[in-house]
DOVOTI-472313 format. One record per residue (C-alpha): residue number from 0; x, y, z. Coordinates in steps of 0.25 Angstrom, whole numbers, plus 5000, padded with zeros to 4 digits. Example, Ala and Ser with C-alpha at 12.3 -4.5 7.8 and 13.67 -1.06 7.14 Angstrom:
REM DOVOTI-472313
<pado><nr>0</nr><X>5049</X><Y>4982</Y><Z>5031</Z></pado>
<pado><nr>1</nr><X>5055</X><Y>4996</Y><Z>5029</Z></pado>
***
This chain:
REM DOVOTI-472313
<pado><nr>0</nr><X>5000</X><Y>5000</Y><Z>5000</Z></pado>
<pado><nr>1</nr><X>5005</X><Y>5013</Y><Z>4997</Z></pado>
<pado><nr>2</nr><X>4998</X><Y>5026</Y><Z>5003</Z></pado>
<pado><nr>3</nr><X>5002</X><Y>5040</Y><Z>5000</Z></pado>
<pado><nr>4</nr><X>4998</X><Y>5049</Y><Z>5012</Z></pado>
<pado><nr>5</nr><X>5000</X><Y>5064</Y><Z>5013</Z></pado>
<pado><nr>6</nr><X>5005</X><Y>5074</Y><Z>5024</Z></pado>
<pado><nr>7</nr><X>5006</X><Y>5090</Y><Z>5023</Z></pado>
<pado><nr>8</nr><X>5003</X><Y>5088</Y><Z>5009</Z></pado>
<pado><nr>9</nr><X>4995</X><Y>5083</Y><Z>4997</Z></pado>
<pado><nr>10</nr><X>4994</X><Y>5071</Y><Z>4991</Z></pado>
<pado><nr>11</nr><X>5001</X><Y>5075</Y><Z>4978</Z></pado>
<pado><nr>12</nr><X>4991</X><Y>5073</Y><Z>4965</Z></pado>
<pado><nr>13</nr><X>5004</X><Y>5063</Y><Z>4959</Z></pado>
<pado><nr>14</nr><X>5003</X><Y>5052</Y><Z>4970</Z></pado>
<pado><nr>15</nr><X>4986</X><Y>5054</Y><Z>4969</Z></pado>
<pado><nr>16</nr><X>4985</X><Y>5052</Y><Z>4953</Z></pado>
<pado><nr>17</nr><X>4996</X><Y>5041</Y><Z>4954</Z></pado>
<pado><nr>18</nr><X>4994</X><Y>5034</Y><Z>4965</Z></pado>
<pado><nr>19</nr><X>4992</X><Y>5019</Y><Z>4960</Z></pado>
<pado><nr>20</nr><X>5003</X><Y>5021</Y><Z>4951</Z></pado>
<pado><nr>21</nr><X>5013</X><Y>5025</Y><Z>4960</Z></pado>
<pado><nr>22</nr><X>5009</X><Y>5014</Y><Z>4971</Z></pado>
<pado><nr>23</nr><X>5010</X><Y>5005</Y><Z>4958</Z></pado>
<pado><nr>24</nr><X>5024</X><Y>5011</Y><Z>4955</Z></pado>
<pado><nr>25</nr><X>5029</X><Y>5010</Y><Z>4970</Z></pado>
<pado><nr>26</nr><X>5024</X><Y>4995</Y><Z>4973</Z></pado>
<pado><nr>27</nr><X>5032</X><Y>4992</Y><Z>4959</Z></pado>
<pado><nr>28</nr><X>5046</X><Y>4998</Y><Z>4965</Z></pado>
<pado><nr>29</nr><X>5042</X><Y>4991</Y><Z>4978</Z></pado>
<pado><nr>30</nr><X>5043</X><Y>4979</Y><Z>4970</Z></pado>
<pado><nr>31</nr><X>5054</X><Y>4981</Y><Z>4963</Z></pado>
<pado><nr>32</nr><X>5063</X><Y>4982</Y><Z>4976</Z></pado>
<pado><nr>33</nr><X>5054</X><Y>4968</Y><Z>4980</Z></pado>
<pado><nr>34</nr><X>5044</X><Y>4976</Y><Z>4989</Z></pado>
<pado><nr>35</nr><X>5031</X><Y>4975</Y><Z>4991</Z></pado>
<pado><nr>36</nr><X>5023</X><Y>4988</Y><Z>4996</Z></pado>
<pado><nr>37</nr><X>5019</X><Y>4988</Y><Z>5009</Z></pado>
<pado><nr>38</nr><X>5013</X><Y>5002</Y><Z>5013</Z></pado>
<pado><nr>39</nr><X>5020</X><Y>5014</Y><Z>5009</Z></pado>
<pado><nr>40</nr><X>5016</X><Y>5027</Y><Z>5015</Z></pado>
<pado><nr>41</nr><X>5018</X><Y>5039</Y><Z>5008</Z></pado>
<pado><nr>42</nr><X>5018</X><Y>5052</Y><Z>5017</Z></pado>
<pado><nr>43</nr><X>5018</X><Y>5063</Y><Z>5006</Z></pado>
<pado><nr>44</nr><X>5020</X><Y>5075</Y><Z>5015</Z></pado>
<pado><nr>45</nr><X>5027</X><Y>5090</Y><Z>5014</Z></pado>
<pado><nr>46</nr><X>5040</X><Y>5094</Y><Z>5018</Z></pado>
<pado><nr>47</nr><X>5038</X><Y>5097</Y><Z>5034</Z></pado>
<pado><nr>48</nr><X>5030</X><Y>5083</Y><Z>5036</Z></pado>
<pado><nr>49</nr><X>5045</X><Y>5076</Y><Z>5029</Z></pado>
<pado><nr>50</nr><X>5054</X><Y>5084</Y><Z>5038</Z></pado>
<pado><nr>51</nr><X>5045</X><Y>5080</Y><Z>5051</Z></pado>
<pado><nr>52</nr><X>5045</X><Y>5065</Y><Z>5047</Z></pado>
<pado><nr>53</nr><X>5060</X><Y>5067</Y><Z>5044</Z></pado>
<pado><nr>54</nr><X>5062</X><Y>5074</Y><Z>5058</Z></pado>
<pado><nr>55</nr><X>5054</X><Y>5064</Y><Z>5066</Z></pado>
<pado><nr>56</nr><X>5058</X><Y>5051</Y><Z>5060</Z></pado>
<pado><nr>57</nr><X>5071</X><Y>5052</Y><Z>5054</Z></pado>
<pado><nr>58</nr><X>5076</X><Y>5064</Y><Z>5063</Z></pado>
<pado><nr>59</nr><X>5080</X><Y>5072</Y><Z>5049</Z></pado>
<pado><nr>60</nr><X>5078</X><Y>5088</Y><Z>5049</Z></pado>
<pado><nr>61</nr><X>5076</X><Y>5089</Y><Z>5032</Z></pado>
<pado><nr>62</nr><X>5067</X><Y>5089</Y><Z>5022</Z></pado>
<pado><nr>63</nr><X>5068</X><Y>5077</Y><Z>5014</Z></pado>
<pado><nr>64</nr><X>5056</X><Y>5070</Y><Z>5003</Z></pado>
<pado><nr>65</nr><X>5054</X><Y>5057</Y><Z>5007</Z></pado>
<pado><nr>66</nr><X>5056</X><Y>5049</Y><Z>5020</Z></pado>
<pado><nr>67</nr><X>5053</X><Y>5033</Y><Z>5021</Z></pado>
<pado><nr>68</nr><X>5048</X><Y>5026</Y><Z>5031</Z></pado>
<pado><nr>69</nr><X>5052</X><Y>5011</Y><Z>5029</Z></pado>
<pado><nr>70</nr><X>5042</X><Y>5000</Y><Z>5035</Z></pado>
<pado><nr>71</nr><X>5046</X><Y>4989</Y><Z>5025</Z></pado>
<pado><nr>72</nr><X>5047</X><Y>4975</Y><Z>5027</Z></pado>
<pado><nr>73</nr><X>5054</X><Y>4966</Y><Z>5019</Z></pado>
<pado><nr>74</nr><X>5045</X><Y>4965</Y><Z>5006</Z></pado>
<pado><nr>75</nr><X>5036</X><Y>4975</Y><Z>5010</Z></pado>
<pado><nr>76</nr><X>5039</X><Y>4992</Y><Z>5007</Z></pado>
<pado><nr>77</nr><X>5031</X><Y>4998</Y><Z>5017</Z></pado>
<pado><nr>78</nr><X>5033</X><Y>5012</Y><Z>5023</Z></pado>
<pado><nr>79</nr><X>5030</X><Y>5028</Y><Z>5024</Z></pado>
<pado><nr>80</nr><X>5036</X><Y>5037</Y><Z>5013</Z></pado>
<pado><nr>81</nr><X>5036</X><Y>5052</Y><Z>5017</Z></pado>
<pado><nr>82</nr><X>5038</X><Y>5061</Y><Z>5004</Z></pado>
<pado><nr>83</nr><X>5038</X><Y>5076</Y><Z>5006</Z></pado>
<pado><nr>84</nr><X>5031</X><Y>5082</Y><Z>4992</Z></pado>
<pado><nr>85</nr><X>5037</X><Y>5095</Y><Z>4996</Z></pado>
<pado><nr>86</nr><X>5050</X><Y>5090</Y><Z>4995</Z></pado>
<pado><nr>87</nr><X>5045</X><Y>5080</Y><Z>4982</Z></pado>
<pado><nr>88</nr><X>5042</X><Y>5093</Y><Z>4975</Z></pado>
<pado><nr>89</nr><X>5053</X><Y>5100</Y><Z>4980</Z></pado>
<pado><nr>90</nr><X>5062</X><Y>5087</Y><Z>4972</Z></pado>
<pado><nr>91</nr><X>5054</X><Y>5089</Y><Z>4960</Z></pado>
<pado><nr>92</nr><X>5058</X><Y>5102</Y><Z>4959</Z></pado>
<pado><nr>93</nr><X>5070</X><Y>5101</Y><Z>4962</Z></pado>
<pado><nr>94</nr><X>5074</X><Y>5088</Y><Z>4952</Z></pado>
<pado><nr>95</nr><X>5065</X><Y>5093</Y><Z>4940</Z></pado>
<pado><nr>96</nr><X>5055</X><Y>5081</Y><Z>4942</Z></pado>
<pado><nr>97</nr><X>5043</X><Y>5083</Y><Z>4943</Z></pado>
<pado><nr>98</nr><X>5035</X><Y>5080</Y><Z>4956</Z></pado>
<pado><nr>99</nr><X>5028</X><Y>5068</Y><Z>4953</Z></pado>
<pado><nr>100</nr><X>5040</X><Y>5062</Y><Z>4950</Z></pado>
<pado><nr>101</nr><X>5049</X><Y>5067</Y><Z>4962</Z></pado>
<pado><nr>102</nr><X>5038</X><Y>5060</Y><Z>4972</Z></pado>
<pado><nr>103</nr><X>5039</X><Y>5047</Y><Z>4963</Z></pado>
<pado><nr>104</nr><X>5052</X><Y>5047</Y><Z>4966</Z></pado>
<pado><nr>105</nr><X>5051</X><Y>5049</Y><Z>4981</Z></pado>
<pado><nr>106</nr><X>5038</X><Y>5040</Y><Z>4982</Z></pado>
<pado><nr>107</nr><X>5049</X><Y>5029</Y><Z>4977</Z></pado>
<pado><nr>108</nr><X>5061</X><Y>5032</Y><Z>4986</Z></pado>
<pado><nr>109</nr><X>5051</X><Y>5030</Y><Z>4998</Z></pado>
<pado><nr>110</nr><X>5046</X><Y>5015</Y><Z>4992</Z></pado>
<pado><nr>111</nr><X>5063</X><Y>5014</Y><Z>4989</Z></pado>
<pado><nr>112</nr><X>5067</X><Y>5018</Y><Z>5002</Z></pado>
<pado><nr>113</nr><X>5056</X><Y>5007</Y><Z>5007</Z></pado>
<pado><nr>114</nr><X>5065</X><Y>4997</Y><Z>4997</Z></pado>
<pado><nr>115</nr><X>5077</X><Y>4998</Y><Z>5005</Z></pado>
<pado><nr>116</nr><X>5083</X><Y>5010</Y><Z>4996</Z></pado>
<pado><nr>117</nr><X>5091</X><Y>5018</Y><Z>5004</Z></pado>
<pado><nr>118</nr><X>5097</X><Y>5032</Y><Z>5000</Z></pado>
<pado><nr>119</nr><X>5106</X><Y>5038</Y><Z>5009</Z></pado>
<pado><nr>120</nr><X>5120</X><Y>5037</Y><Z>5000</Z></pado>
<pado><nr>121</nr><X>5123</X><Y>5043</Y><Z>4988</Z></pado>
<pado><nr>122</nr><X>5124</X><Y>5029</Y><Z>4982</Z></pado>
<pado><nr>123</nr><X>5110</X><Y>5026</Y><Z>4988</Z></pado>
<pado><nr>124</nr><X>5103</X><Y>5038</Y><Z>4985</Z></pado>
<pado><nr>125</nr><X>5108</X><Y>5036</Y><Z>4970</Z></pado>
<pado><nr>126</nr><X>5102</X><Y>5020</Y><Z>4970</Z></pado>
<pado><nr>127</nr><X>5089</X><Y>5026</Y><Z>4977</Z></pado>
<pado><nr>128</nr><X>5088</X><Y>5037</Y><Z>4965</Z></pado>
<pado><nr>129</nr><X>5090</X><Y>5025</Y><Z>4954</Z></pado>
<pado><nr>130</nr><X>5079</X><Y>5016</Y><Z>4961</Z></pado>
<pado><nr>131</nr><X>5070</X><Y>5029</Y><Z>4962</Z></pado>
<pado><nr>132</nr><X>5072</X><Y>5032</Y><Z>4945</Z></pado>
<pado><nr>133</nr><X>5070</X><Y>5016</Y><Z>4943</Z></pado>
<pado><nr>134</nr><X>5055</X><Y>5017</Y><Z>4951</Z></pado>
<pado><nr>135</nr><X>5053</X><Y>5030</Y><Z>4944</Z></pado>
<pado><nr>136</nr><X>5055</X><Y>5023</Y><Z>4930</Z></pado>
<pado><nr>137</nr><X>5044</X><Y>5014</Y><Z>4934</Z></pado>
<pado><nr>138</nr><X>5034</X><Y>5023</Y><Z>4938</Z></pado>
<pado><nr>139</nr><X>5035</X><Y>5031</Y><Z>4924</Z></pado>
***
């Protein structure tokens, strides 16, 4: 089950519109890293509610566009996923992407994070970059 949710903001048009598409496109990259999907909450929220999530659980004072809480079990992806779409926009912008496609991107790191992806090196970060333009290939 896959649940987008919202906090400080709105539910952006994209994710209403294509919703069955991408819990389709999400369950297929679960599967293609031998995952099955368990629940995955989305918290789609603004800029303040990310920073007081990154203060209170992970004692970070910043900004940031995505946080992953990871619940998994060993066949099973299942966790909550906080996106800030200030920050998604603010990436759009930024990159030259549009924003549609900046939050499918960070939709994806979430699920990837929930796989066992980590991206804390430079050498990780770049394998977590290539597995994000491989499941943004399938979702085109």
């Amino acid at each position: 089950m896959i649940v987008f949710h919202t906090e400080n903001t709105d539910l952006p048009p994209f994710i209403d519109r294509e919703r069955v598409k991408l819990t389709q496109w999400i369950s297929a990259v679960a599967a293609h890293y031998g995952f099955g999907i368990g629940e995955i909450h989305y918290i789609l929220c603004n800029d303040e509610r990310i920073l007081e999530v990154n203060r209170q659980f992970l004692q970070h004072d910043y900004y940031t566009d995505v946080i992953t809480f990871d619940y998994s079990t060993a066949s099973r992806i299942t966790g909550d996923i906080y996106i800030s779409i200030d920050t998604v926009q603010s990436n759009a912008e930024e990159t030259g992407c549009s924003f549609e496609q900046e939050l499918c991107r960070i939709l994806i790191h979430g699920v990837l994070h929930l796989t066992g992806q980590a991206d804390k090196t430079p050498e990780t970060k770049a394998v977590m970059t290539q597995k994000e333009d491989y499941a943004l290939s399938l979702l085109s």
